[in-house]
Backbone as CSV, one residue per row, in Angstrom:
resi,resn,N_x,N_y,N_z,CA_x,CA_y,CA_z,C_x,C_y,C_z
1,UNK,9.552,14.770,12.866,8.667,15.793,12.359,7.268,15.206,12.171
2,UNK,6.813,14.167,11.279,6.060,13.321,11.280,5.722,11.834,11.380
3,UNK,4.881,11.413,11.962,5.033,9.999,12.153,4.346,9.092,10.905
4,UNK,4.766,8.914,10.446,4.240,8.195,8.988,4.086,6.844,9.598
5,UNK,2.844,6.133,8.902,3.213,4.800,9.163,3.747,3.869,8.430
6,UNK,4.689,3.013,8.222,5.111,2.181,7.585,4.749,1.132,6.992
7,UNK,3.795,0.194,7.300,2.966,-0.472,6.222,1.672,0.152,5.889
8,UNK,1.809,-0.503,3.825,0.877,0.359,2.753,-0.140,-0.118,3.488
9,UNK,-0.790,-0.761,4.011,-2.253,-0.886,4.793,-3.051,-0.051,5.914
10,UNK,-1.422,0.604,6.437,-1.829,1.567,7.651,-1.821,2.809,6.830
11,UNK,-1.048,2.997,5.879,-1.199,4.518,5.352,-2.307,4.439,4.465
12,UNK,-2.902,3.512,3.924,-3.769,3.608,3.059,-4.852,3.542,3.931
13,UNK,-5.157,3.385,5.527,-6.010,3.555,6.350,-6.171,4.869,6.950
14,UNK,-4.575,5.481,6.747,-4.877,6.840,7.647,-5.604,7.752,6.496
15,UNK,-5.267,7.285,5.364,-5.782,8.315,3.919,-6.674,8.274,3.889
16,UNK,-7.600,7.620,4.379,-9.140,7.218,4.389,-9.685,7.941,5.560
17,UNK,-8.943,7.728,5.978,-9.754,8.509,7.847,-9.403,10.274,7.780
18,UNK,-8.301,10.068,6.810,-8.269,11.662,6.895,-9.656,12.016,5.717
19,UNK,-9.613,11.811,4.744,-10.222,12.269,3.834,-11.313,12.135,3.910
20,UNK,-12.201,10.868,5.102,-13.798,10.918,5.482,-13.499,12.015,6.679
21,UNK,-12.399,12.009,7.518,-13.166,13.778,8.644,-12.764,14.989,7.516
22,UNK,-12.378,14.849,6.452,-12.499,16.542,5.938,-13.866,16.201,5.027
23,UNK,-13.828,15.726,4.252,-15.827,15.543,4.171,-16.526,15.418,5.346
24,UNK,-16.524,15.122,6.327,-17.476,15.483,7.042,-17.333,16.898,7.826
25,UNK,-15.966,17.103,8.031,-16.219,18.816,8.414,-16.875,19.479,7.096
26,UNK,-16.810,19.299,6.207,-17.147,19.585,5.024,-18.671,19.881,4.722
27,UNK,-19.197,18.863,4.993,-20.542,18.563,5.461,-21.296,19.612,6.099
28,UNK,-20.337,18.952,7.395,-21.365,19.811,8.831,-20.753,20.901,8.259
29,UNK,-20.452,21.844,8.631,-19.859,23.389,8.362,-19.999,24.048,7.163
30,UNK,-19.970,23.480,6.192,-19.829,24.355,4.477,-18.525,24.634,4.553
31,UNK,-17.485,24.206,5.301,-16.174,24.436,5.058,-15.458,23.677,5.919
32,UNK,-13.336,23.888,5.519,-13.139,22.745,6.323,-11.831,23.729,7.204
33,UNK,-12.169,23.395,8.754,-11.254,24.323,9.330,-10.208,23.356,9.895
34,UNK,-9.360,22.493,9.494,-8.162,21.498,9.677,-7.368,22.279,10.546
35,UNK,-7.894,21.904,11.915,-6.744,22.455,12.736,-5.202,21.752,13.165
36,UNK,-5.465,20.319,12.431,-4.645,19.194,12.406,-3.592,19.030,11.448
37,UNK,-3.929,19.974,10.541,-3.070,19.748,9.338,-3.296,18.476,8.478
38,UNK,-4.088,17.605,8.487,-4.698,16.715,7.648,-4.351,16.746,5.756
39,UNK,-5.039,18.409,5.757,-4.961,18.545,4.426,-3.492,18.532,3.830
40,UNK,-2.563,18.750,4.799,-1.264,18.880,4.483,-1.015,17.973,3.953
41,UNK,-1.060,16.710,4.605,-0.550,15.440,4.850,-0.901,14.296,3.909
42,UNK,-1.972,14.441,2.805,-2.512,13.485,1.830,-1.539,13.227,0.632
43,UNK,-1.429,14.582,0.411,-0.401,13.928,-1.220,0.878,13.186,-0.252
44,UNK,1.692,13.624,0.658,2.852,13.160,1.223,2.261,11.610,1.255
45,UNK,1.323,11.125,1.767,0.951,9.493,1.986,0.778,9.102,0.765
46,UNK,0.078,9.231,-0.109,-0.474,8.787,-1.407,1.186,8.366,-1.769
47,UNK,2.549,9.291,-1.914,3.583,9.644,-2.433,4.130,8.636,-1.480
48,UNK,4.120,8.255,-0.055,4.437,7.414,0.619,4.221,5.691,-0.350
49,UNK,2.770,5.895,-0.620,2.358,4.224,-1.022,2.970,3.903,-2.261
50,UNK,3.785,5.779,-3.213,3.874,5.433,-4.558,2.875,5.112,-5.673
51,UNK,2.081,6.172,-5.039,0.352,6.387,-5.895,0.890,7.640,-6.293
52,UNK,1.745,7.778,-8.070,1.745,9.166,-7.827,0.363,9.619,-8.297
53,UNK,-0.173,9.170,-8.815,-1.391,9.678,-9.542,-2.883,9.923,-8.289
54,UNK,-2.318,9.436,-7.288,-3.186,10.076,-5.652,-2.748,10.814,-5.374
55,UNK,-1.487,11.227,-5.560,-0.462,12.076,-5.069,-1.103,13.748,-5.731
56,UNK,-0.826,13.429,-7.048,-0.954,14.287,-7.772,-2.929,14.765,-7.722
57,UNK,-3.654,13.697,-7.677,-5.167,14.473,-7.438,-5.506,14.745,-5.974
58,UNK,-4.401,14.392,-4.981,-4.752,15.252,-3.665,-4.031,17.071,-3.915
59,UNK,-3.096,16.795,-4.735,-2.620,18.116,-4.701,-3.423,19.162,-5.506
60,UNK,-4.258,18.669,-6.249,-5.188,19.628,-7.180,-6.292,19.698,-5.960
61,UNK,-6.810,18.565,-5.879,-7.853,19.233,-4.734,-7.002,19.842,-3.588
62,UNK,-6.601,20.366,-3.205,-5.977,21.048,-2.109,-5.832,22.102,-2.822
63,UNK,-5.792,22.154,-4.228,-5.235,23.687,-4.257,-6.464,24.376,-5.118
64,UNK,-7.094,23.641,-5.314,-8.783,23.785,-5.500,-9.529,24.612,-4.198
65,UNK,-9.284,23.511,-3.237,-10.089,23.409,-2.125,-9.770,25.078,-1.445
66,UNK,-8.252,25.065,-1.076,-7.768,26.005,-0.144,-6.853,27.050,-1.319
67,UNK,-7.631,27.768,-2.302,-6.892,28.332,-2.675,-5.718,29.748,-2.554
68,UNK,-6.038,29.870,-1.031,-5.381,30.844,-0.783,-4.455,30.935,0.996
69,UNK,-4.366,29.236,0.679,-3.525,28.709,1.402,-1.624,28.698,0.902
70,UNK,-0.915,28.973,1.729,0.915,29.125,1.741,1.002,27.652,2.013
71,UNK,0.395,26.125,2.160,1.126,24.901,2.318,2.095,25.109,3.003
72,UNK,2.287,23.746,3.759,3.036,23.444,4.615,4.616,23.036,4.187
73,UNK,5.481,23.250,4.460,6.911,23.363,3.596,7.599,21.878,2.918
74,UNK,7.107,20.462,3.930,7.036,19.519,3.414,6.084,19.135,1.996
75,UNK,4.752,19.859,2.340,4.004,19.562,1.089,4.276,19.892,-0.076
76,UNK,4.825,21.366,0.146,5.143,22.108,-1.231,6.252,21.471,-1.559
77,UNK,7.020,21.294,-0.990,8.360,20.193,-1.723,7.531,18.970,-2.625
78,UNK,7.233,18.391,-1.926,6.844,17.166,-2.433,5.796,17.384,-3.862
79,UNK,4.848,18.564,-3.766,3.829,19.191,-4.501,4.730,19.739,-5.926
80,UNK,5.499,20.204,-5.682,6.394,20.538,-7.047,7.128,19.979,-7.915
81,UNK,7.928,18.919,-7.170,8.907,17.695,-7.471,7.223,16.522,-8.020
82,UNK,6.257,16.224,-8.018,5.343,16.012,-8.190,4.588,16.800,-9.557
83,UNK,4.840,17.887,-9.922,4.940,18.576,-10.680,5.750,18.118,-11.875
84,UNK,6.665,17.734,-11.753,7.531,17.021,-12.465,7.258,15.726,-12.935
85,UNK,6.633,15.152,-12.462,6.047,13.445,-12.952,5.022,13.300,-13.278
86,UNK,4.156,14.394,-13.255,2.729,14.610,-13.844,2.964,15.270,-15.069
């Protein structure tokens, strides 16, 4: 389903690369049109490295950001059960 990467150095690299192209679509545009699913995918990595507390402030900004977004069915799992440790 997804390819995660397995060492904390590569996921803590992809978290970075995701989160500088949605500021910069951000930027250029006044909004962010993630045709990649990016935004999906942050709390799941943060939750990967065992950052719940990245975990938990990607999921507020996401639900800040896109508030009238349905999430992706992995996220919302993880986003609720996350719910629970916050």
């Amino acid at each position: 389903m997804y390819d995660f990467p397995q060492d904390p150095k590569k996921i803590r690299a992809r978290i970075r690369r995701y989160e500088r192209a949605l500021r910069r679509e951000q930027a250029s545009y006044g909004f962010i049109n993630d045709g990649g699913g990016q935004r999906y995918l942050l709390g799941l990595l943060y939750l990967l490295m065992g950052d719940t507390a990245g975990a938990l402030q990607s999921f507020a900004w996401f639900a800040q950001t896109f508030p009238d977004d349905g999430c992706d069915p992995v996220q919302y799992l993880c986003w609720r059960a996350g719910r629970c440790w916050g």
